[in-house]
DSSP file (Angstrom, degrees, kcal/mol; ACC not computed):
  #  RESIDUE AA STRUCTURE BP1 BP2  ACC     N-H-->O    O-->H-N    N-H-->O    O-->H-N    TCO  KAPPA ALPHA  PHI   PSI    X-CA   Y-CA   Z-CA
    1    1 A X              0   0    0      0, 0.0     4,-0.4     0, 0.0     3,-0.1   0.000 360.0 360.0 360.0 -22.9   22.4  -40.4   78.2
    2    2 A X        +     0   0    0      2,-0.2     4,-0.2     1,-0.1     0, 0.0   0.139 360.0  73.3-124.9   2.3   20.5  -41.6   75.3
    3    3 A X  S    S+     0   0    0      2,-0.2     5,-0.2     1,-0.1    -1,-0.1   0.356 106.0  47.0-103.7 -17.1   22.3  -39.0   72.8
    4    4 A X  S    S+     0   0    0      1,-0.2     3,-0.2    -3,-0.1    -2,-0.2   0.772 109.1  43.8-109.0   0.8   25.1  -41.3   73.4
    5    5 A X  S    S+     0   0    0     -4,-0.4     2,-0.5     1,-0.2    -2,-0.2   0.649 119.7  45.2 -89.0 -25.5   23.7  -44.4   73.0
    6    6 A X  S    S-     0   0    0     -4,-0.2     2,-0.4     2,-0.0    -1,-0.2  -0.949  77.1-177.1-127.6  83.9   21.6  -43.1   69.5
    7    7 A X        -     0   0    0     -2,-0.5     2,-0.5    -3,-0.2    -3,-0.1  -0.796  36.6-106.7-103.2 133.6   24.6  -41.2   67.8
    8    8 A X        -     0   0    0     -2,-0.4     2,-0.2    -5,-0.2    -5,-0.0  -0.569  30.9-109.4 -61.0 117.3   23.1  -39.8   64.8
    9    9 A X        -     0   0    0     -2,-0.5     2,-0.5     1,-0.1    -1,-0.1  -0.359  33.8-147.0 -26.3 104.9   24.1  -41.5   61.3
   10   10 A X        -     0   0    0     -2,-0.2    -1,-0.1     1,-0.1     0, 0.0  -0.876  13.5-129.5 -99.1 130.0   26.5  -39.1   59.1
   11   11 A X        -     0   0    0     -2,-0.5    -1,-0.1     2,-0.1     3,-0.1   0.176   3.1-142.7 -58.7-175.6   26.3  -39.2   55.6
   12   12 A X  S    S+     0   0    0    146,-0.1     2,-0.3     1,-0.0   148,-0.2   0.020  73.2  58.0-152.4  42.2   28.9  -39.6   53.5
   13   13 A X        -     0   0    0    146,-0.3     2,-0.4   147,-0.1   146,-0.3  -0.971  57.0-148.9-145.3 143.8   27.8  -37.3   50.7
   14   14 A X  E     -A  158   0A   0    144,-3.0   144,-2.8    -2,-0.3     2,-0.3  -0.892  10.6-137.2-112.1 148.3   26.8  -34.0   50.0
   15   15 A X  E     -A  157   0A   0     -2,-0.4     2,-0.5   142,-0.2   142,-0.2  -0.736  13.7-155.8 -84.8 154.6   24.8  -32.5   47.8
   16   16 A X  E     -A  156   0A   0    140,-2.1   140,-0.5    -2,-0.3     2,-0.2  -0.827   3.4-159.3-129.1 103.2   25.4  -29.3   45.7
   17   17 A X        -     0   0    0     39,-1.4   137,-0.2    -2,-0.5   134,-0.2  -0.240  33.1 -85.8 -64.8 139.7   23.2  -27.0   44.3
   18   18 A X        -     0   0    0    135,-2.9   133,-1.3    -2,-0.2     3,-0.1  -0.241  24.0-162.8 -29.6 136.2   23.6  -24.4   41.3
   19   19 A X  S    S+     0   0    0    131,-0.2    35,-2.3     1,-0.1     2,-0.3   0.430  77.2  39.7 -70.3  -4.0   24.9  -21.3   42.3
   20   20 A X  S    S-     0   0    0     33,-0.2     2,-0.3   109,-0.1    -1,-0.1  -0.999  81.1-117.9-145.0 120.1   23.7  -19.9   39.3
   21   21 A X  S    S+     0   0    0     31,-0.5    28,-0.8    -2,-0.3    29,-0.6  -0.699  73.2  52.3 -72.9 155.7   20.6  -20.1   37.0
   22   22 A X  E    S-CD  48 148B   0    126,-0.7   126,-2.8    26,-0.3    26,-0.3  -0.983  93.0 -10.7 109.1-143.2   21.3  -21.3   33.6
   23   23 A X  E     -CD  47 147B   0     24,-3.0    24,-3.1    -2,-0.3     2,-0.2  -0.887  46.8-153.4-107.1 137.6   22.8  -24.0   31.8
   24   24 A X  E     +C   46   0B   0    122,-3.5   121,-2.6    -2,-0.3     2,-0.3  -0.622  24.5 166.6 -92.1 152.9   25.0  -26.6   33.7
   25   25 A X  E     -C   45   0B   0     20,-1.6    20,-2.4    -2,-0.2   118,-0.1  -0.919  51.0 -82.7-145.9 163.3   27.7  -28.2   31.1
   26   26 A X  E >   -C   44   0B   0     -2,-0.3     3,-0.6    18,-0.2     4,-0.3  -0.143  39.5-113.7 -68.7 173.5   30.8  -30.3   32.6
   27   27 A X  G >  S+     0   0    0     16,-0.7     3,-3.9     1,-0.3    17,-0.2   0.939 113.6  69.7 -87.9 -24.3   33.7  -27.9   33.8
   28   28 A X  G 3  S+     0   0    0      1,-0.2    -1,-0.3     8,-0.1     8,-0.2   0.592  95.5  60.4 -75.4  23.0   36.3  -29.6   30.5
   29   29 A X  G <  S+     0   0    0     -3,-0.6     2,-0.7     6,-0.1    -1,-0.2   0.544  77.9 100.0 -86.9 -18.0   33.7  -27.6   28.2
   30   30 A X  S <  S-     0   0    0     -3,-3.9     2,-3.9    -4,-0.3     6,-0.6  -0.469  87.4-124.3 -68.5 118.9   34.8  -24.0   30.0
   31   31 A X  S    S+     0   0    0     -2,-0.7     2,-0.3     4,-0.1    -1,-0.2  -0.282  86.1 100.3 -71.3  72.5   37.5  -22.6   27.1
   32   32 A X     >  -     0   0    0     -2,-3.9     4,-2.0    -4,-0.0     5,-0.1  -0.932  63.8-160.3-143.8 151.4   39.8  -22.5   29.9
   33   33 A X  T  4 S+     0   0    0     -2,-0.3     6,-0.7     2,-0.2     4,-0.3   0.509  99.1  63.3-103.4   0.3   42.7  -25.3   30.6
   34   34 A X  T  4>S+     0   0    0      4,-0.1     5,-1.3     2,-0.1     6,-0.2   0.976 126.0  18.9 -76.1 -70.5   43.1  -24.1   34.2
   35   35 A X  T >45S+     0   0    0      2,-0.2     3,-2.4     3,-0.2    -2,-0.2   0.893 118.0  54.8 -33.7 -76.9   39.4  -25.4   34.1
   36   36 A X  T 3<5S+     0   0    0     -4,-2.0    -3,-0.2    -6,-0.6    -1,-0.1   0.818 116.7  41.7 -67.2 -32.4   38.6  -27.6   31.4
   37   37 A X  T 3 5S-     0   0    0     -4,-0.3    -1,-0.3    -5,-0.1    -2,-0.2   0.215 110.7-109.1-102.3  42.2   41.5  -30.0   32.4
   38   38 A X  T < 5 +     0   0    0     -3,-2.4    -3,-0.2     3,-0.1    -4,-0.1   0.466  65.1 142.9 131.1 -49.6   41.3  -30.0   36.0
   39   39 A X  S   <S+     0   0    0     -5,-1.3    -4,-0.2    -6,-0.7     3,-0.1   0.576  83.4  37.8 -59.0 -48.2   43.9  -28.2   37.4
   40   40 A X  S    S-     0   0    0      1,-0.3     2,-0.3    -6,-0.2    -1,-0.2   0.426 127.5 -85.2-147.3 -32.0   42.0  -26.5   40.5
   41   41 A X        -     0   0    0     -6,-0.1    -1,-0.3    93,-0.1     2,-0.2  -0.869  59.9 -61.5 130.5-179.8   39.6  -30.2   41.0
   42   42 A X  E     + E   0 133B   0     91,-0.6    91,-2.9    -2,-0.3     2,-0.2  -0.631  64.4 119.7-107.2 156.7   36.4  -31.2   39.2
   43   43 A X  E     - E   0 132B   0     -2,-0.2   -16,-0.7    89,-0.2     2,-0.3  -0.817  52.1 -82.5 173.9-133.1   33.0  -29.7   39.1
   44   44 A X  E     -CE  26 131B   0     87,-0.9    87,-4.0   -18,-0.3     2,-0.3  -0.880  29.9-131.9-161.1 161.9   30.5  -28.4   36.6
   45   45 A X  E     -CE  25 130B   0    -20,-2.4   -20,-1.6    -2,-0.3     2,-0.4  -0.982   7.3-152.2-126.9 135.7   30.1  -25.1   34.9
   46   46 A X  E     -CE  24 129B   0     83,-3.8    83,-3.3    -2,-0.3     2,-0.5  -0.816   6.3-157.8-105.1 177.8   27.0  -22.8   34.4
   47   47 A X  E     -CE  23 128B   0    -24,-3.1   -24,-3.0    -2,-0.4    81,-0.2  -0.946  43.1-136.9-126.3  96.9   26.7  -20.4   31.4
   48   48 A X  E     -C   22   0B   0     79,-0.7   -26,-0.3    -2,-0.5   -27,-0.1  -0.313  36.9-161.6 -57.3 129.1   24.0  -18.0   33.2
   49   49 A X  S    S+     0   0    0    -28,-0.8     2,-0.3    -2,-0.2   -27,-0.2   0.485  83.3  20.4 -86.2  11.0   20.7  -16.1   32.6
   50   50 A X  S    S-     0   0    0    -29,-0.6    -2,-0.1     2,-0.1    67,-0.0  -0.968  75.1-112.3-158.1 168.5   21.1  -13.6   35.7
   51   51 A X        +     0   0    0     -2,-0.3    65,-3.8   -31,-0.1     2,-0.8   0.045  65.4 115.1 -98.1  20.3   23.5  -12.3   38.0
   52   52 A X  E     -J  115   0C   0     63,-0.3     2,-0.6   -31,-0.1   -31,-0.5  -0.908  42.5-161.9 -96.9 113.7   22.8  -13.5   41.2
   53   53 A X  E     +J  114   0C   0     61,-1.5    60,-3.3    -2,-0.8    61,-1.4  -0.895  11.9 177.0-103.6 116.2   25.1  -15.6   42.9
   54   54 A X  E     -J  112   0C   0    -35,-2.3    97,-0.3    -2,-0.6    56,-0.3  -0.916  34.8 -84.3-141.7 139.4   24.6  -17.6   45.4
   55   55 A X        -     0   0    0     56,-0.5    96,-0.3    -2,-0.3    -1,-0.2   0.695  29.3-176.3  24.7 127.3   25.8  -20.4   48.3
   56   56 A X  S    S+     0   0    0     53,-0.1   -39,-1.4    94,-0.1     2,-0.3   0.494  75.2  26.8-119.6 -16.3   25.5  -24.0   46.8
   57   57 A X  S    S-     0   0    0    -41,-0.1    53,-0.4    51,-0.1     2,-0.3  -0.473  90.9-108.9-124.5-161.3   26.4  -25.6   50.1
   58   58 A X        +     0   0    0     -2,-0.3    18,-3.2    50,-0.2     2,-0.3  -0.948  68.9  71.3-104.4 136.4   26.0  -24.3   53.6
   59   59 A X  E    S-FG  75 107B   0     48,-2.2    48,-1.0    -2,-0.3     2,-0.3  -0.984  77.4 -21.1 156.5-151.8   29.1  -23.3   55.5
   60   60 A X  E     -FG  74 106B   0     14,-1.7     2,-1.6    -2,-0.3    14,-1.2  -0.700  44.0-133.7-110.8 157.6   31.8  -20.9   55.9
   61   61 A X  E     +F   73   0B   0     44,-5.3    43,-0.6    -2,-0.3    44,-0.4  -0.553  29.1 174.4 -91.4 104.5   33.0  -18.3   53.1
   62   62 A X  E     +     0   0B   0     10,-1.6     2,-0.3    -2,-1.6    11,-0.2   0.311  61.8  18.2 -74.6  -4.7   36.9  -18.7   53.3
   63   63 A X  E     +     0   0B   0      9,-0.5     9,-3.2     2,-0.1     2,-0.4  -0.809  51.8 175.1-161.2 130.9   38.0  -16.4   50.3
   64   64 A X  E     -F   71   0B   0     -2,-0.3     7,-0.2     7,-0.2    39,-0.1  -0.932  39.1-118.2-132.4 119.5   36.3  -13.9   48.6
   65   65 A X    >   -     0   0    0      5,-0.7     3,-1.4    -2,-0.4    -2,-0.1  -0.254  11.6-124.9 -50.0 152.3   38.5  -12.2   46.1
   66   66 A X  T 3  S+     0   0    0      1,-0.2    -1,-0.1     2,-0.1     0, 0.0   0.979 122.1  49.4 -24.5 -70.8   39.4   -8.3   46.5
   67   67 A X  T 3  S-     0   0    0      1,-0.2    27,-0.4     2,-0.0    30,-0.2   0.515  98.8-149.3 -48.3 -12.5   38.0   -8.6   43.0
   68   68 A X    <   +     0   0    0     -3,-1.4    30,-0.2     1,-0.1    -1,-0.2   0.613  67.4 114.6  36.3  31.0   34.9  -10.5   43.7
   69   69 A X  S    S+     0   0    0     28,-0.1    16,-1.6    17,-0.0     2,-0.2   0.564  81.6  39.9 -97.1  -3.6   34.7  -12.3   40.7
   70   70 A X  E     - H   0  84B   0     14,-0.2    -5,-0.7    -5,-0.1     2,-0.3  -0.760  58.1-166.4-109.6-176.5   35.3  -15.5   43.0
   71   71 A X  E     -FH  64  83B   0     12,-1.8    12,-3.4    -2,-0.2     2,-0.4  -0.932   9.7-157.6-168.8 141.0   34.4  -17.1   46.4
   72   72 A X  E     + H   0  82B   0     -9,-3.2   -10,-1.6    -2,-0.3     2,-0.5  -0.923  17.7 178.5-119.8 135.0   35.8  -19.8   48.1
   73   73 A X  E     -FH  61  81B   0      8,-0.7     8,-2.4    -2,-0.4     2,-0.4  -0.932  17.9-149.1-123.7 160.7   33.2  -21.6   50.8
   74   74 A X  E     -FH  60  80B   0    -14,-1.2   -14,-1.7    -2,-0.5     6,-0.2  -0.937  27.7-129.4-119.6  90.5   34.2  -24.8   53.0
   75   75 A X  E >   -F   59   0B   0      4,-2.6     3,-3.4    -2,-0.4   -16,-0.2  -0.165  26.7 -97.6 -55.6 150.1   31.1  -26.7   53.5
   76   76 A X  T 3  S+     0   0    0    -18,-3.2    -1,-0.2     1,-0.3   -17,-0.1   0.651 125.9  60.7 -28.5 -29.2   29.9  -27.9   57.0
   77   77 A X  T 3  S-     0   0    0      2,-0.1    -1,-0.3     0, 0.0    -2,-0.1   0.322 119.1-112.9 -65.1  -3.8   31.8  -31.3   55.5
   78   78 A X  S <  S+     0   0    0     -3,-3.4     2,-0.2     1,-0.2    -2,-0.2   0.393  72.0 141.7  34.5  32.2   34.6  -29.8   55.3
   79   79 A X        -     0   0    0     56,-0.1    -4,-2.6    79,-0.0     2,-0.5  -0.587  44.8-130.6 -98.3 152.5   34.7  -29.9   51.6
   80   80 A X  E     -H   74   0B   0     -6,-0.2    54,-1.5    -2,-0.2    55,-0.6  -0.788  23.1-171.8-111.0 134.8   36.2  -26.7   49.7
   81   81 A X  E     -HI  73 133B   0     -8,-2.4    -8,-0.7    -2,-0.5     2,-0.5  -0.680  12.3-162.9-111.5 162.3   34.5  -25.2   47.0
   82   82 A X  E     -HI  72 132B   0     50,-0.7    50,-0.8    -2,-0.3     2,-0.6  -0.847   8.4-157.4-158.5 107.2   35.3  -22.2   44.3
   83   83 A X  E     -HI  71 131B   0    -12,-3.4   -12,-1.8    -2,-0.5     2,-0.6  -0.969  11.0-153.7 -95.9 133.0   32.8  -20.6   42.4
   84   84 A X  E     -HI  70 130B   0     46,-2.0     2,-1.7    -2,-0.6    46,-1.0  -0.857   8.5-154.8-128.2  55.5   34.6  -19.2   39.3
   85   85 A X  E     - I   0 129B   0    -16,-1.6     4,-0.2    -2,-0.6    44,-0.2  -0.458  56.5 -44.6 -86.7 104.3   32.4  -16.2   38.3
   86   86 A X  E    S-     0   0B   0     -2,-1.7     2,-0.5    42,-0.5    44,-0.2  -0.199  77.5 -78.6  88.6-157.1   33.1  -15.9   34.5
   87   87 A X  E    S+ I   0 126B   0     39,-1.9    39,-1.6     1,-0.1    41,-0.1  -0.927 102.7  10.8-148.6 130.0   36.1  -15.9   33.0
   88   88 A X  S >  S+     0   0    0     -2,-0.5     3,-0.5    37,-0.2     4,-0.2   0.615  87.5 130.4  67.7  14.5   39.2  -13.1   32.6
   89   89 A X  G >   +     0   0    0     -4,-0.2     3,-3.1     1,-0.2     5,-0.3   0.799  48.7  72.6 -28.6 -54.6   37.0  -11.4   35.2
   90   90 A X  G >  S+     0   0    0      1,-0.3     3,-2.1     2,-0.2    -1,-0.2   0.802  88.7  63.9 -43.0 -51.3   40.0  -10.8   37.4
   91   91 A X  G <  S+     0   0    0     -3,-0.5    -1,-0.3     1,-0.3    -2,-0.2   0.727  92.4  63.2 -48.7 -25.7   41.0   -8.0   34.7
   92   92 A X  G X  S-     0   0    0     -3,-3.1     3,-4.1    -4,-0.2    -1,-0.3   0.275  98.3-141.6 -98.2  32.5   37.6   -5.8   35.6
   93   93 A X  T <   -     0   0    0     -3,-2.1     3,-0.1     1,-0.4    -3,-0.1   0.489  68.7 -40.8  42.6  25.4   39.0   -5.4   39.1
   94   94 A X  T 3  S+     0   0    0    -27,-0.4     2,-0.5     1,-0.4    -1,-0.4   0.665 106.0 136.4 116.0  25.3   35.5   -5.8   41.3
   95   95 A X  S <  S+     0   0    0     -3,-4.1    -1,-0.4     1,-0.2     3,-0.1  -0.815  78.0  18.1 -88.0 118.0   33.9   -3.3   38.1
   96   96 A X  S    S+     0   0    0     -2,-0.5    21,-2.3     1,-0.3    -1,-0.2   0.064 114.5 101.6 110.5 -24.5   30.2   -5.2   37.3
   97   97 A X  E     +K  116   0C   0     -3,-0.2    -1,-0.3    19,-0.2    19,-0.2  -0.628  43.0 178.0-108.3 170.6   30.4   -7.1   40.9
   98   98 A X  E     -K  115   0C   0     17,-1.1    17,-2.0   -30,-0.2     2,-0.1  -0.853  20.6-153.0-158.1  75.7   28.6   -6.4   44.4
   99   99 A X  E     -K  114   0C   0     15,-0.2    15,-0.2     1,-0.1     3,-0.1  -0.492   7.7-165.2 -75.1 144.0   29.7   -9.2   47.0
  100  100 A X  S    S+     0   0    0     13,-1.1     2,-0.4    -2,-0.1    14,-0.2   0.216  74.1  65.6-117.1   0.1   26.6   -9.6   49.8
  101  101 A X        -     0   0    0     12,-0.5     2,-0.5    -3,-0.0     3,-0.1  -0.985  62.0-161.8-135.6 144.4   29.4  -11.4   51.8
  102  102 A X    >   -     0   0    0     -2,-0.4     3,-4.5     1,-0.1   -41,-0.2  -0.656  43.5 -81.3-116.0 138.8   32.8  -11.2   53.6
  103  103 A X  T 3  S+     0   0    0     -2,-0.5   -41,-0.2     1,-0.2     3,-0.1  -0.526 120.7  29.4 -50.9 141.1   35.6  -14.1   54.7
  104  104 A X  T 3  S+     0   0    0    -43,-0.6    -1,-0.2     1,-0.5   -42,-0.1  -0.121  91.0 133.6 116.7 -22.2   34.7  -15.7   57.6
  105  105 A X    <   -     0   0    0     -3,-4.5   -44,-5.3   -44,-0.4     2,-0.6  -0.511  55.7-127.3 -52.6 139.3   30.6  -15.2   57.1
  106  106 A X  E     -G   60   0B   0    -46,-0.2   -46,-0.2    -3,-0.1    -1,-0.1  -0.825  30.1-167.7-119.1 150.2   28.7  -18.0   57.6
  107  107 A X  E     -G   59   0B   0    -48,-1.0   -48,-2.2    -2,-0.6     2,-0.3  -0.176  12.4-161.8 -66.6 145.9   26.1  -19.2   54.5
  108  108 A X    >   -     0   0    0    -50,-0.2     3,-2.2   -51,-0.1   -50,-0.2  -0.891  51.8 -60.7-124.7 173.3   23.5  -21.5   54.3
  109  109 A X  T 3  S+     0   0    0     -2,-0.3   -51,-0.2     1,-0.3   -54,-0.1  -0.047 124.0  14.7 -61.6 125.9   22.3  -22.8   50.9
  110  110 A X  T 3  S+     0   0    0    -53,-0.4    -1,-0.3   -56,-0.3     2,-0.2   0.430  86.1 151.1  86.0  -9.9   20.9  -20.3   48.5
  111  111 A X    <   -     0   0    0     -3,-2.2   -56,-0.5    40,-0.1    -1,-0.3  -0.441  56.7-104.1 -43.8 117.9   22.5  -17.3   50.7
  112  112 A X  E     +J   54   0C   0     -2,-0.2   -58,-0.3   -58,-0.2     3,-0.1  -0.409  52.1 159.3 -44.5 123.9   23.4  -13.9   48.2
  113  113 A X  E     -     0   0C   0    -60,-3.3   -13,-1.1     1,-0.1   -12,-0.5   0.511  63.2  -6.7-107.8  -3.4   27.3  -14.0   47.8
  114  114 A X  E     -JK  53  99C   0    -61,-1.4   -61,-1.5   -15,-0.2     2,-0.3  -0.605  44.7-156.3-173.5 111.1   27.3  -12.0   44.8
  115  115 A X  E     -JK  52  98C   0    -17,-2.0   -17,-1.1   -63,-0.2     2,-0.4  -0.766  21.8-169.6-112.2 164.4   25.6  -10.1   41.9
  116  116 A X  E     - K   0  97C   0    -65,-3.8     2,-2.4    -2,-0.3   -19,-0.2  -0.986  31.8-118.2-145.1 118.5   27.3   -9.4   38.9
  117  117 A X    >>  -     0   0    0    -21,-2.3     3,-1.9    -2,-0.4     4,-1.9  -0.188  34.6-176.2 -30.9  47.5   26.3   -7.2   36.0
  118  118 A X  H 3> S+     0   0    0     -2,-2.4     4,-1.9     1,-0.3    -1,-0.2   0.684  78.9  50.8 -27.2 -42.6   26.2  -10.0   33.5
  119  119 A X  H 34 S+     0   0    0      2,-0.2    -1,-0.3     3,-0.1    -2,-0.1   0.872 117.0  43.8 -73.7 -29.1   25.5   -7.7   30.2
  120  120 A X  H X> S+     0   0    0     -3,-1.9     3,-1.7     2,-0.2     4,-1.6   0.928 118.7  44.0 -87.1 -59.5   28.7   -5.3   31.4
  121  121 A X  H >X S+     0   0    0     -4,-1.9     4,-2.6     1,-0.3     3,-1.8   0.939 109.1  55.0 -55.3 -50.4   31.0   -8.7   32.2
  122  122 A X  H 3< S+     0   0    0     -4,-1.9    -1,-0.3     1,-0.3    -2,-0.2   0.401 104.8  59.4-100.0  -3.1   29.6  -10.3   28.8
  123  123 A X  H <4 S+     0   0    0     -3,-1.7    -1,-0.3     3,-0.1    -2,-0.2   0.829 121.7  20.1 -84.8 -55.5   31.2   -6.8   27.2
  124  124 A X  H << S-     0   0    0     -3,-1.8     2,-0.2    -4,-1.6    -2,-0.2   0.539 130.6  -9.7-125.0 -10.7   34.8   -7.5   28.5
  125  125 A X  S  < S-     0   0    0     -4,-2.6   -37,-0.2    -5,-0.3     2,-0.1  -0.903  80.6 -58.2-156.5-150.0   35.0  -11.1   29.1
  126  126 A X  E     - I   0  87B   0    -39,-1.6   -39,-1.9    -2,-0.2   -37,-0.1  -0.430  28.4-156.6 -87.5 148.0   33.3  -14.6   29.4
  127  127 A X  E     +     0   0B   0    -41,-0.2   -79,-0.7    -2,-0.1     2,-0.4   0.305  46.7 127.4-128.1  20.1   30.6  -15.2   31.9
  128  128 A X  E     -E   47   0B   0    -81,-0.2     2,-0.7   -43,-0.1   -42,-0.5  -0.406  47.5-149.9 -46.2 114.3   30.8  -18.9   32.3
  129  129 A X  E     -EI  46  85B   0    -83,-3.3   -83,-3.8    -2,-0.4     2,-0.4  -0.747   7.0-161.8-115.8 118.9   31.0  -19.7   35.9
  130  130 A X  E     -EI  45  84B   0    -46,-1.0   -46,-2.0    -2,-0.7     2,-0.4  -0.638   2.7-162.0 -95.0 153.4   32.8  -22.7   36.6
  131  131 A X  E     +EI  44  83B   0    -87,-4.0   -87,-0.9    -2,-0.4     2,-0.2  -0.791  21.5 173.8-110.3  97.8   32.2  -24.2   40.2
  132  132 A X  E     -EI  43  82B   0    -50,-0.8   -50,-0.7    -2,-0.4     2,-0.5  -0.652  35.9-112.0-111.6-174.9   34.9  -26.7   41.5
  133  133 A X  E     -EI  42  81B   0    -91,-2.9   -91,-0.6    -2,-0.2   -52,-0.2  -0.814  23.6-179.1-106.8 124.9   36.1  -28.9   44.3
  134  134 A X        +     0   0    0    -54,-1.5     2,-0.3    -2,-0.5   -53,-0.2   0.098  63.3  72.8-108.7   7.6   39.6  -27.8   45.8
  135  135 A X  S    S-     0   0    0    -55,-0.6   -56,-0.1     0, 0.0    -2,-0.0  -0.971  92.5 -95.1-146.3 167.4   39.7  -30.3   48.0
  136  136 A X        +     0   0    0     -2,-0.3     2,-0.3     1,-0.1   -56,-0.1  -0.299  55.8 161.1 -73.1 146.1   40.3  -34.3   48.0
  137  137 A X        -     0   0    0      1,-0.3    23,-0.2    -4,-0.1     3,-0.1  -0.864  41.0-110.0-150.1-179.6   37.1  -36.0   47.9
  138  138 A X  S    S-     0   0    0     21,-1.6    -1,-0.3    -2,-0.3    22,-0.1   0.097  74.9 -24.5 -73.8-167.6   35.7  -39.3   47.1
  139  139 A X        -     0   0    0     19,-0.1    20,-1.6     1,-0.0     2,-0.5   0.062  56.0-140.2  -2.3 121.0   33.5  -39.6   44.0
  140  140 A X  E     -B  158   0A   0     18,-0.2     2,-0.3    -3,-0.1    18,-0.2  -0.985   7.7-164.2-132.3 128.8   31.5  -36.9   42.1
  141  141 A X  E     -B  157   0A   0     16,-3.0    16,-1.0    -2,-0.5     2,-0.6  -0.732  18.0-160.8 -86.1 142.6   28.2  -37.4   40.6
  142  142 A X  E     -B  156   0A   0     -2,-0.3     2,-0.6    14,-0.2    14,-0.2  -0.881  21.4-169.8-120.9 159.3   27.2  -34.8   38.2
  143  143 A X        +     0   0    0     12,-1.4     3,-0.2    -2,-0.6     2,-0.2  -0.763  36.1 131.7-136.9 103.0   24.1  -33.4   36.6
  144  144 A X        +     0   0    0     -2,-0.6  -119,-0.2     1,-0.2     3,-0.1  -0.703  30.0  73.4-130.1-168.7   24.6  -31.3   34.0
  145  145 A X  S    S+     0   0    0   -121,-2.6     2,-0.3     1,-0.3    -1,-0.2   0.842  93.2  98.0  82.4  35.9   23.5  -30.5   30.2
  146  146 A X  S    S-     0   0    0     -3,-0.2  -122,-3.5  -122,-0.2    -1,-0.3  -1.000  86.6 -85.4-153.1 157.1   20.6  -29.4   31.8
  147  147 A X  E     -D   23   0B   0     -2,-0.3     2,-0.3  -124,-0.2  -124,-0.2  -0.532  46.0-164.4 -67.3 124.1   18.6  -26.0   33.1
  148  148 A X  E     -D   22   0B   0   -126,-2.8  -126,-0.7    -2,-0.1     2,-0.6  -0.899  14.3-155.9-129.7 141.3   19.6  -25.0   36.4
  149  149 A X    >>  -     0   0    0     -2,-0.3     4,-2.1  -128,-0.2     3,-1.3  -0.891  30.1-101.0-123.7 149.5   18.2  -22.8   39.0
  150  150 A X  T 34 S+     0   0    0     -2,-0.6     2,-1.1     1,-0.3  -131,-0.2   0.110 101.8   0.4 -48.9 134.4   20.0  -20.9   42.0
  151  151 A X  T 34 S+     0   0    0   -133,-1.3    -1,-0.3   -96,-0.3  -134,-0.1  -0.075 132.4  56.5  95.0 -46.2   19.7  -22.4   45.3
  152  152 A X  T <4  +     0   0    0     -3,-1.3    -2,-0.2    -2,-1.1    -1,-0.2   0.895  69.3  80.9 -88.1 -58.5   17.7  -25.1   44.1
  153  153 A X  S  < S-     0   0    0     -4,-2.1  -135,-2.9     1,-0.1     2,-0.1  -0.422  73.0-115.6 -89.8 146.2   18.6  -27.7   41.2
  154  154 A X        +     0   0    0   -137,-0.2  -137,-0.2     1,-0.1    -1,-0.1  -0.226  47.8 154.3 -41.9 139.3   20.8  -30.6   42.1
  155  155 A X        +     0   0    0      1,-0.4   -12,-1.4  -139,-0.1     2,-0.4   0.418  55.6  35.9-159.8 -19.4   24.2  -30.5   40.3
  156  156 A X  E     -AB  16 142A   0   -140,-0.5  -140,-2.1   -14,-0.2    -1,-0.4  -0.995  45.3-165.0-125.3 138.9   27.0  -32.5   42.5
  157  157 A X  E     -AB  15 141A   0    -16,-1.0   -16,-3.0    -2,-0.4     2,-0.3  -0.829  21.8-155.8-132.1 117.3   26.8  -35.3   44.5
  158  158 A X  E     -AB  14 140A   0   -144,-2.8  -144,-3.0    -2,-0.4     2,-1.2  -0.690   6.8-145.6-105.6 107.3   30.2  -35.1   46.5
  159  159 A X              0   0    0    -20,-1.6   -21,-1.6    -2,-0.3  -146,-0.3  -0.711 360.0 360.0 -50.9  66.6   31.3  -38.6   47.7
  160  160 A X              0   0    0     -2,-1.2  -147,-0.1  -148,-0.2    -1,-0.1   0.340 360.0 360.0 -53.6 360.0   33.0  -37.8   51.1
């Protein structure tokens, strides 16, 4: 009786954490134009010191490429996410990645979805990993231009 009478308060923002340690920069820096203007949604990019990928939100994973140089997650908000791992990745065909996850898993924040040979990718392409938002949202706060670590550091605050 009293669960309906004291209905819990729902935010009407999320936060988002690195998926990646390294440096966050805004995504129109990623030498891509699929990226840098836009086209996909807004978000931030890291340029990473390791190969470990993981969850920024909590939720479900809704694409993980054959190639596993991306992952697509739909937070518990129902907001859609794409982590971007490097760039011209697609072309090494899953070579240098190890996905720890399958569609339809779900994640909570700081969950493995991927490690990625980082010195082998940095061989044959870019390893700038852009993360954006693929679905319509309010507002985005950013925090970038700064050292980020997986799981942890603040880097969106998603305006629902």
């Amino acid at each position: 009786m009293f669960k309906k009478l004291f209905k819990k308060e729902e935010s009407n923002e999320e936060v988002v954490v690195s998926p990646v340690t390294g440096e966050a920069v805004d995504v129109t820096e990623v030498p891509d134009p699929t990226f840098s203007e836009k086209m996909m949604g807004d978000g931030i990019a890291i340029k990473p010191s390791e190969g470990q990928v993981v969850a920024p939100v909590s939720g479900e994973v809704v694409n993980l490429f054959p190639t596993k140089h991306a992952v697509g997650i739909k937070s518990k908000a129902g907001v859609e996410y794409l982590i971007h791992i490097g760039l011209d990745t697609v072309m090494l065909d899953g070579e240098g990645f190890t996905a720890h996850v399958k569609q339809g898993d779900q994640v909570k924040v700081g969950d493995p979805l991927v490690t990625v040979d980082l010195d082998f990718v940095a061989e044959k392409a870019k390893t700038i990993t852009p993360l954006v938002i693929t679905s319509e949202v309010g507002s985005v706060e950013k925090d970038i231009n700064k050292s980020v670590v997986k799981g942890e550091t603040t880097i969106l605050t998603v305006q629902l």
